[in-house]
C-alpha positions in Angstrom: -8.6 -37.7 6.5 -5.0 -35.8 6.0 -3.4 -38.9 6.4 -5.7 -40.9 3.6 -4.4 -42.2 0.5 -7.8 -40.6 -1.3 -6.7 -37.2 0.0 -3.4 -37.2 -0.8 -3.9 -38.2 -4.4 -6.3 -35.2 -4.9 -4.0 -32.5 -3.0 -1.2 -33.7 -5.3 -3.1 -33.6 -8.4 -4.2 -30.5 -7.3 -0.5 -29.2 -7.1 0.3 -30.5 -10.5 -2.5 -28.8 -12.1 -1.6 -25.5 -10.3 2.0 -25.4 -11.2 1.5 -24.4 -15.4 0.2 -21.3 -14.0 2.6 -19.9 -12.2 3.7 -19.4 -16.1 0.6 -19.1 -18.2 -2.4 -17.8 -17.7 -3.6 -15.4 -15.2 -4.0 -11.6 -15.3 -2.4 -9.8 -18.1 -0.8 -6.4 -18.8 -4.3 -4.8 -18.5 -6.2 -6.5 -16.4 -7.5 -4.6 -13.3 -5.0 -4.4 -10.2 -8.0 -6.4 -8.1 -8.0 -9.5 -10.5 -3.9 -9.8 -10.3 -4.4 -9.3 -6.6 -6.3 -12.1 -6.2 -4.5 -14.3 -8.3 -1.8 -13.9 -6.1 -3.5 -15.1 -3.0 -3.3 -18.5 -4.5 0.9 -18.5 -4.0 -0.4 -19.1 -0.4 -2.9 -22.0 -1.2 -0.7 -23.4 -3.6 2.7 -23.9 -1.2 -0.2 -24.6 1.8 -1.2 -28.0 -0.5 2.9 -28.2 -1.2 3.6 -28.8 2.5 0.7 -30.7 3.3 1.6 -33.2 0.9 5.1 -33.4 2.3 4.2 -33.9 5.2 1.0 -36.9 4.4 3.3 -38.6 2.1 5.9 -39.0 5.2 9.1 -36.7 3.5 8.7 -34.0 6.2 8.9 -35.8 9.4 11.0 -34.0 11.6 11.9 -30.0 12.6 15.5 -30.7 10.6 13.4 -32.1 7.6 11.2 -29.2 7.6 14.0 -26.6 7.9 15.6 -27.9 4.9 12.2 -28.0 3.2 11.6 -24.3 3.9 15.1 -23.2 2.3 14.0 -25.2 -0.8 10.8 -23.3 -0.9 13.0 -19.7 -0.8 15.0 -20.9 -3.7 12.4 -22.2 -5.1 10.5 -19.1 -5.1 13.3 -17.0 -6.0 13.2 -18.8 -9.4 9.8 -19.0 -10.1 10.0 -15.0 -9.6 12.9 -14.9 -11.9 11.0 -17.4 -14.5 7.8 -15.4 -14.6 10.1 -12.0 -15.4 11.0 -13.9 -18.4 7.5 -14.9 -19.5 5.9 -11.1 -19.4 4.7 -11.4 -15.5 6.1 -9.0 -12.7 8.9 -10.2 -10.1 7.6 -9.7 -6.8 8.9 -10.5 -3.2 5.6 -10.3 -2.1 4.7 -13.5 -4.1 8.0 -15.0 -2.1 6.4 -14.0 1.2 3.2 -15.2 0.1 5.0 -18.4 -1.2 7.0 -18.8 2.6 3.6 -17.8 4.5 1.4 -20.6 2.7 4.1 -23.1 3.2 4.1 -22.5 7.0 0.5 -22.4 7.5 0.1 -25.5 5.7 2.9 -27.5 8.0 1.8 -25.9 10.5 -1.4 -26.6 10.3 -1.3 -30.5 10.6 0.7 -30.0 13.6 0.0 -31.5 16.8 -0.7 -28.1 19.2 2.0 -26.6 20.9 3.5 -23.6 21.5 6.2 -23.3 18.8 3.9 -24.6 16.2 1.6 -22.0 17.4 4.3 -19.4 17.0 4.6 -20.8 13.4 1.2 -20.6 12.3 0.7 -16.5 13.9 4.1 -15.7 12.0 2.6 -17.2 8.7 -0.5 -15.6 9.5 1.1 -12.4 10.0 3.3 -12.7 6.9 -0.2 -13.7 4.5 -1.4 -9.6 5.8 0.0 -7.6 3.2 -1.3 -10.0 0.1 -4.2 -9.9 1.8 -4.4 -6.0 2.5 -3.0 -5.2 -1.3 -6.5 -7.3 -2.4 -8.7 -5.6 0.1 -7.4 -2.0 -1.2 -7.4 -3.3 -4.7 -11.1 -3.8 -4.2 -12.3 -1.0 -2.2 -11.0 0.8 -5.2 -12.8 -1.0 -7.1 -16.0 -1.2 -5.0 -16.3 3.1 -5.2 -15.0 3.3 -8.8 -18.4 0.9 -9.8 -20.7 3.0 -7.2 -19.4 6.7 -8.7 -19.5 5.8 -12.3 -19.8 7.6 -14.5 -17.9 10.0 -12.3 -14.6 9.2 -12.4 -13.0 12.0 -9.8 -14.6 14.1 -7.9 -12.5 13.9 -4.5 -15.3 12.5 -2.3 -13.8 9.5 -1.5 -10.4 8.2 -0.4 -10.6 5.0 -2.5 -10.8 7.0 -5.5 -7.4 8.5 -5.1 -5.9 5.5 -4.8 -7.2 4.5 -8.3 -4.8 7.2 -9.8 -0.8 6.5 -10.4 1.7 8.0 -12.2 4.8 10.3 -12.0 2.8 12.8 -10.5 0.2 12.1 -7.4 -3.1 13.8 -6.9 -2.8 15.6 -3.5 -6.1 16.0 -1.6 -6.5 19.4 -0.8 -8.5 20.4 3.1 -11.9 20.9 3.3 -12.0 21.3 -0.3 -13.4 18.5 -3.3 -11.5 17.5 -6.3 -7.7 17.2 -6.0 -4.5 19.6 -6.6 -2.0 18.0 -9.4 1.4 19.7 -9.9 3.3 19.3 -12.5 7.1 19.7 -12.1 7.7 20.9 -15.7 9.2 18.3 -17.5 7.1 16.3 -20.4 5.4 13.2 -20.5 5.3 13.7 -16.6 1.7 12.3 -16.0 -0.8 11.7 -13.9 -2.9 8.4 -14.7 -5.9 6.2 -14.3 -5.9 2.6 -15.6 -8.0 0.2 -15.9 -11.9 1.3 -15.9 -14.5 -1.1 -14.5 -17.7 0.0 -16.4 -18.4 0.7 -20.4 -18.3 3.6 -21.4 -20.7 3.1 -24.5 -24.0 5.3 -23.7 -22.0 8.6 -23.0 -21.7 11.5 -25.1 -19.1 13.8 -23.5 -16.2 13.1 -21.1 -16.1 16.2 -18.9 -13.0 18.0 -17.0 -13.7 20.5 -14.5 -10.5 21.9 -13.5 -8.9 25.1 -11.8 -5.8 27.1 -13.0 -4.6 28.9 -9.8 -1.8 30.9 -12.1 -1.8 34.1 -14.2 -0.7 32.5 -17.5 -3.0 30.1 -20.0 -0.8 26.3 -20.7 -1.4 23.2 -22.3 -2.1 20.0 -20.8 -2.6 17.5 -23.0 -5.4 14.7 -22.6 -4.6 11.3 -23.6 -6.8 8.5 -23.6 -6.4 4.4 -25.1 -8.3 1.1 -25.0 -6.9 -2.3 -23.8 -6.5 -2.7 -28.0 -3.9 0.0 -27.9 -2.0 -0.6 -24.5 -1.3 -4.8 -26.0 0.0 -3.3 -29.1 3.1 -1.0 -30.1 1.4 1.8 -28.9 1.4 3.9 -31.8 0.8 7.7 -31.7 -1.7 7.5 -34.3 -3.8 4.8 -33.1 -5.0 7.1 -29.5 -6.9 10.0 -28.4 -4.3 12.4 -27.7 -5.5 16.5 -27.3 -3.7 19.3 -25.8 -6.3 21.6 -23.9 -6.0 25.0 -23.1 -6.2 26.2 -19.9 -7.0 29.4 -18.8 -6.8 31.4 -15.5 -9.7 30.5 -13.2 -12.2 27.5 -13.7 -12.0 26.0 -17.2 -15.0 23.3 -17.9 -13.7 21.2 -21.0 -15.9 18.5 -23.1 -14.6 16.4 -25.6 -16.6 14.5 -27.5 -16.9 10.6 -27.1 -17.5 10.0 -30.6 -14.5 11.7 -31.6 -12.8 9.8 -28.9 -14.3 6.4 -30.3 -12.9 7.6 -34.0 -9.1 8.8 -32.9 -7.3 6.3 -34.1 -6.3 6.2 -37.5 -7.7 2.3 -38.8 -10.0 1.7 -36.5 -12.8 2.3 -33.8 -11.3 2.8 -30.4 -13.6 0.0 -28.3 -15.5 2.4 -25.9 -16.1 -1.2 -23.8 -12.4 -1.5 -23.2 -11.3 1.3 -22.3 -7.8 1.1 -20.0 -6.0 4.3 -19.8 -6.4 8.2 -19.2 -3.4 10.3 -18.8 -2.5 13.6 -18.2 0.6 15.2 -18.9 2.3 18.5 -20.2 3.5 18.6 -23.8 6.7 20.0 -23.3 9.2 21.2 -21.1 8.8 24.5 -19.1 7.2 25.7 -15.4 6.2 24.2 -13.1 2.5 24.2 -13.2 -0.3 23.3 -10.8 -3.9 22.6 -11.6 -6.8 21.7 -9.0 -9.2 19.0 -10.9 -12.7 19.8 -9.1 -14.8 16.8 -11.1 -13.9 14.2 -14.0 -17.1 12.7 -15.0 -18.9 10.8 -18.0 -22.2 12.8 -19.5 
């Protein structure tokens, strides 16, 4: 069947309908990490096809032709890489790997069984692992941020931690829920979750229950935008953005969805879309440290 004219008509065609793309297309600036995850695994299929095709059509025939073949596929990839920094898409070198390991396989694959072509395959195999283990954590994440909506941190699972980036990292803290967050002092340091799987149209009140181990009252201020916002310039005006006291001890703080829906200035903030909540100190200063026990939807 490889080696049918029927089959290699529809792997090319296949290939030519793939390459636009690499360019156009595909996740955006805010889609969830899980959806550009999986796009990526199809680098792998894509350069798989590539060397299959080489190889049916008869222009990989020996060792020396597929060594030149693999140097072609590193520059290759190098430029796409290059190419897709240009058109708004991230520059990876896991893509290259991904691009190297799916050419292997591929050649590999439609290999007569010995051991250096099984040495090939394993190595391609082994280089396809971390594409495939930045899905898998992409999509536990995922998987526990759908089960614990509308709770959106309350430090009973790993995967939720993982769903949090930033300058600043939340920092589980023994035989103890919620997280510890410290905050070196300078502003617009932040601590960030993007890209929220569920609605959230039907709430009321976005809830923060968080500790202030320290004498002294500060601000932190609470900033929150849709998908809207995030494609656009970003202006000031056209977010939720709050500064919220915090006092010694426990503070429980609830801020109102609807006002969160009307923040910005010309329009309704789309409560379906919503992509980013940050947290940050206002200004320069100490050093401060907070433990967040539950963030939650009510």
């Amino acid at each position: 069947m490889l080696d049918s004219l029927k089959f290699r008509r529809l792997t090319l065609a296949l290939i030519l309908l793939a390459i636009p793309f690499f360019f156009v297309g595909g996740p955006s600036s805010v889609s969830l990490d899980v959806y550009r995850r999986f796009w990526d695994l199809g680098h792998s299929l894509f350069f798989a096809l590539v060397a299959i095709n080489l190889v049916c059509w008869g222009i990989i025939k020996t060792p020396k032709h597929f060594s030149i073949a693999f140097v072609m596929v590193v520059l290759l990839s190098l430029a796409i890489e290059k190419l897709q920094s240009w058109v708004g898409r991230d520059a990876s070198w896991l893509d290259v790997l991904a691009n190297l390991s799916g050419f292997v396989l591929g050649y590999s694959f439609i290999q007569k069984f010995e051991l250096k072509i099984f040495l090939l395959r394993l190595a391609s195999l082994l280089g396809l692992i971390p594409g495939f283990w930045s899905f898998f954590k992409s999509a536990m994440v995922v998987a526990v941020a759908w089960q614990q909506f509308p709770v959106l941190l309350s430090g009973d699972s790993f995967w939720e931690q993982k769903a949090w980036g930033g300058d600043v990292t939340l920092q589980k803290i023994p035989q103890q829920s919620g997280y510890k967050i410290v905050f070196p002092g300078k502003a617009f340091v932040s601590s960030d979750m993007m890209g929220f799987v569920q609605s959230w149209n039907g709430y009321q009140n976005l809830v923060l229950e968080v500790n202030n181990p320290s004498a002294k009252e500060f601000l932190l201020t609470l900033r929150i935008s849709d998908k809207q916002h995030e494609l656009s310039d970003q202006n000031y005006n056209d977010r939720f953005n709050r500064r919220l006291l915090l006092l010694p001890g426990e503070n429980r703080i609830q801020v109102s969805l609807t006002e969160i829906e009307n923040s910005p200035a010309e329009r309704k903030m789309d409560m379906d879309e919503i992509y980013l909540l940050m947290l940050f100190l206002p200004e320069n200063g100490e050093s401060q440290k907070i433990h967040v026990n539950k963030l939650y939807l009510q």
